[in-house]
C-alpha positions as CSV (number, residue, x, y, z in Angstrom):
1,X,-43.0,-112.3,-155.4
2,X,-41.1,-110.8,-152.5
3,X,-43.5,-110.5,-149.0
4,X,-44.3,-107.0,-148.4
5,X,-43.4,-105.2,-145.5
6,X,-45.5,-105.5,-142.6
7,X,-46.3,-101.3,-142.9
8,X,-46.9,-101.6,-146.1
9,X,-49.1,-104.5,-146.4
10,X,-51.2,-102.8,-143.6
11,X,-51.4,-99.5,-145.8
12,X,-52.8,-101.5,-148.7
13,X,-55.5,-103.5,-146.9
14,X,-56.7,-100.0,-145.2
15,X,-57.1,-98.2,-148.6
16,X,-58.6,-101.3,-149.8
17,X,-60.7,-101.5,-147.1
18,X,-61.5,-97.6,-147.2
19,X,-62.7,-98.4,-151.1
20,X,-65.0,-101.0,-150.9
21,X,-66.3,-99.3,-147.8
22,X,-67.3,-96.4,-150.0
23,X,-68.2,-98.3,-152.8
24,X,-70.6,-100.5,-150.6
25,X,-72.7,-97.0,-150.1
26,X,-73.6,-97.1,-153.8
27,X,-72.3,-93.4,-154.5
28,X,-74.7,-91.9,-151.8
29,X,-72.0,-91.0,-149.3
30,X,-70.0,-89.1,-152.7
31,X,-73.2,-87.1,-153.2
32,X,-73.2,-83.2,-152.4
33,X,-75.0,-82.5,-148.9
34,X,-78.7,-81.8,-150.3
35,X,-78.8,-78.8,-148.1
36,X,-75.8,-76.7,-148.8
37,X,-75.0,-78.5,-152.4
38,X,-71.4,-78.7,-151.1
39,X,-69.6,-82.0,-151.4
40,X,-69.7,-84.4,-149.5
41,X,-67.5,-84.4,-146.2
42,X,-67.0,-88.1,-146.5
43,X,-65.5,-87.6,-150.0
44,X,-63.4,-84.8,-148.5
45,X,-62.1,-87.0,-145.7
46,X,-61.2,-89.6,-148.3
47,X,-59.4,-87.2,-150.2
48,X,-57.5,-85.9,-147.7
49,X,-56.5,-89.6,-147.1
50,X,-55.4,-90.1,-150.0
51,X,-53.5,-86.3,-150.7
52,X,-51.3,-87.8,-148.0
53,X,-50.3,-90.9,-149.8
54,X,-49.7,-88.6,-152.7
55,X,-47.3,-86.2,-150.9
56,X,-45.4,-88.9,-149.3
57,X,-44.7,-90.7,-152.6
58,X,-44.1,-86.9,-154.1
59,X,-41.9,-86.5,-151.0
60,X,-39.7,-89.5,-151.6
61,X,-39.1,-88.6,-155.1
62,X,-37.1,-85.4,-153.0
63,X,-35.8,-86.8,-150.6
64,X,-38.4,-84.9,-148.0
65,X,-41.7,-84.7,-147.7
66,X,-44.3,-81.9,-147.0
67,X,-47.5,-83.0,-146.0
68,X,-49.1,-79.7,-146.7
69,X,-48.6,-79.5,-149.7
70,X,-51.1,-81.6,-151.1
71,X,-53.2,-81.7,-154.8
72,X,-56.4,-81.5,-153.6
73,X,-57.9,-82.3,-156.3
74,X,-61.3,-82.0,-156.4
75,X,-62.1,-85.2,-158.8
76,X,-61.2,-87.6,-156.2
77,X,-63.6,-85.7,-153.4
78,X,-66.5,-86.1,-155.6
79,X,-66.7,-88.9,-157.6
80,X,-66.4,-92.2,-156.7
81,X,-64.8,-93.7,-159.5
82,X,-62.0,-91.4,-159.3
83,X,-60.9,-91.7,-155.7
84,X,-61.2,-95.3,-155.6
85,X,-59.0,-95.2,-159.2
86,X,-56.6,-93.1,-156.9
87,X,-56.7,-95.5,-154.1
88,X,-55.7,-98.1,-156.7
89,X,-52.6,-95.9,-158.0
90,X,-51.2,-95.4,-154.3
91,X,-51.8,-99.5,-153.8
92,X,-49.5,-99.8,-156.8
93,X,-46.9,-97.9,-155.3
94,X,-46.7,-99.4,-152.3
95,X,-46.2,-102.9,-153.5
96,X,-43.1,-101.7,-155.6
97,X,-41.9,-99.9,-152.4
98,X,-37.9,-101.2,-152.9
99,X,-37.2,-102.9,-149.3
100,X,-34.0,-101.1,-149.2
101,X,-36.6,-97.2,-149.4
102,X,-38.7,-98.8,-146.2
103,X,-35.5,-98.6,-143.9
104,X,-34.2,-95.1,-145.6
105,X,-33.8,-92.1,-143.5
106,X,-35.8,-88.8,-145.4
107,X,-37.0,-85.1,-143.8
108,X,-40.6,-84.1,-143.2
109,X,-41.9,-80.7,-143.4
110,X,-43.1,-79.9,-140.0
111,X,-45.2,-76.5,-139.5
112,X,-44.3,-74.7,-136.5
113,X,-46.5,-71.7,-136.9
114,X,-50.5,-70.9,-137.3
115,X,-49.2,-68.0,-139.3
116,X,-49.3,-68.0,-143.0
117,X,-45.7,-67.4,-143.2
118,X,-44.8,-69.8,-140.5
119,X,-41.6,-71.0,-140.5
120,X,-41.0,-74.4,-141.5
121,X,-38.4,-77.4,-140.1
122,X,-37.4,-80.3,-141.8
123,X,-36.9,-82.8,-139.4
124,X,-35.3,-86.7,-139.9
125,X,-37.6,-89.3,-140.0
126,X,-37.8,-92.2,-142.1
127,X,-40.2,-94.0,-144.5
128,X,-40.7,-96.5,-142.2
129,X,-42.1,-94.5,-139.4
130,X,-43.9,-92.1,-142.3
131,X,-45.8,-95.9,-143.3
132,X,-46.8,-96.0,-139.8
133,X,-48.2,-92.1,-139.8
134,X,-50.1,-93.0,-142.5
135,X,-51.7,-95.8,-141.4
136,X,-52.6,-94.1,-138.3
137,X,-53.7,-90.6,-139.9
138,X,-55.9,-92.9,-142.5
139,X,-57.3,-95.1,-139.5
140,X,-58.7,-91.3,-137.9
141,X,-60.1,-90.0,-140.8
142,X,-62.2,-93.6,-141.8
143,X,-63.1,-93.2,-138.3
144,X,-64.7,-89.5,-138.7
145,X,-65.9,-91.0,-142.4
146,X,-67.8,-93.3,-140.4
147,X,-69.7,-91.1,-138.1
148,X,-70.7,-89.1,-141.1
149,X,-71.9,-92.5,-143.2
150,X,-74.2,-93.3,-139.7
151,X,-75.2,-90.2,-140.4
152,X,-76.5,-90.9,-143.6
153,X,-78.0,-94.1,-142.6
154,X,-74.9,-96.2,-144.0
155,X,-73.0,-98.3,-141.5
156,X,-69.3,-99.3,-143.0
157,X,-69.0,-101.7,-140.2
158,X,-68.3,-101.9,-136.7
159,X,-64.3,-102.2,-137.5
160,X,-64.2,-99.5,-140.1
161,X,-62.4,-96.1,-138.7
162,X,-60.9,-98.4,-135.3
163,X,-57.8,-98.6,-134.2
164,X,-55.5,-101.4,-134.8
165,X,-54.6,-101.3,-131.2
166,X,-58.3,-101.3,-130.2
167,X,-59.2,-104.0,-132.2
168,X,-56.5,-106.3,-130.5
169,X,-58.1,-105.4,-127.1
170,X,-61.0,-105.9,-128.3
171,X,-60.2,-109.3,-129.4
172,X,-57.9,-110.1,-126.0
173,X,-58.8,-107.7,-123.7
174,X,-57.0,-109.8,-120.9
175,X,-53.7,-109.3,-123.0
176,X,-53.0,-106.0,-123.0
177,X,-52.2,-104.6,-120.1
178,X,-52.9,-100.9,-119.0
179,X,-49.9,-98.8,-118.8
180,X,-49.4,-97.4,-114.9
């Protein structure tokens, strides 16, 4: 089997990591908010996560991709079973990510209005730099998904929802020097 691109492999082992996280809160963090019976925040954050994944693959299919327009489907914000199943369909995708797709220019939808009838740009990119949006959008929602598991007396672990970047200094503080 062929190595996996560094982006990639990083996507996978934060989904992963975003799953089992969930899982390890036995369903309690998926339940509606007692108090207002609405779904659960976390399970909306996790969603969103995912919707992403799901309109970059949608978006590569086309040649450009809009994050805004996303599924949300309500499944996957509210039960377990089905978002982690999700999670598992996006990992699939990205391990038969062609190399030659990685390295491929593509457009992304970029809002430039609060208006409902903004207008929209499609500006170049590529999947290589979307792989690394990804990562770092997913990395700030587990990060608010934390806050809301403390919340709920669940701690996903004191690396759950950091920072790639952060973890490193946390690991060598001494190597990373502070920009001037």
């Amino acid at each position: 089997m062929p190595e996996l691109n560094t982006l990639v492999s990083c996507n996978i082992t934060l989904l992963r990591q975003g799953a089992e996280a969930l899982a390890s809160g036995q369903g309690v963090l998926y339940r509606p908010d007692p108090a207002t019976r609405r779904p659960s925040s976390i399970g909306a954050h996790f969603r969103h996560v995912l919707d992403h994944y799901f309109a970059f693959f949608h978006g590569l299919e086309e040649g450009r991709i809009d994050y805004d327009r996303r599924d949300r489907d309500p499944d996957i914000e509210t039960d377990l079973h089905t978002a982690r199943a999700a999670a598992e369909r996006i990992e699939a995708a990205l391990r038969a990510l062609p190399a030659a797709t990685i390295q491929a220019p593509i457009l992304v939808n970029v809002a430039v209005a609060t208006e409902a009838h903004g207008e929209t740009l499609w500006e170049p990119s590529t999947v290589q730099r979307e792989l690394a949006f990804l990562l770092s959008h997913t990395v700030h929602h587990y990060a608010l998904i934390s806050l809301h598991a403390r919340r709920h007396g669940v701690e996903l672990g004191e690396d759950f929802g950091v920072a790639p970047s952060t973890l490193e200094y946390r690991a060598h503080p001494l190597a990373v020097a502070p920009h001037d």
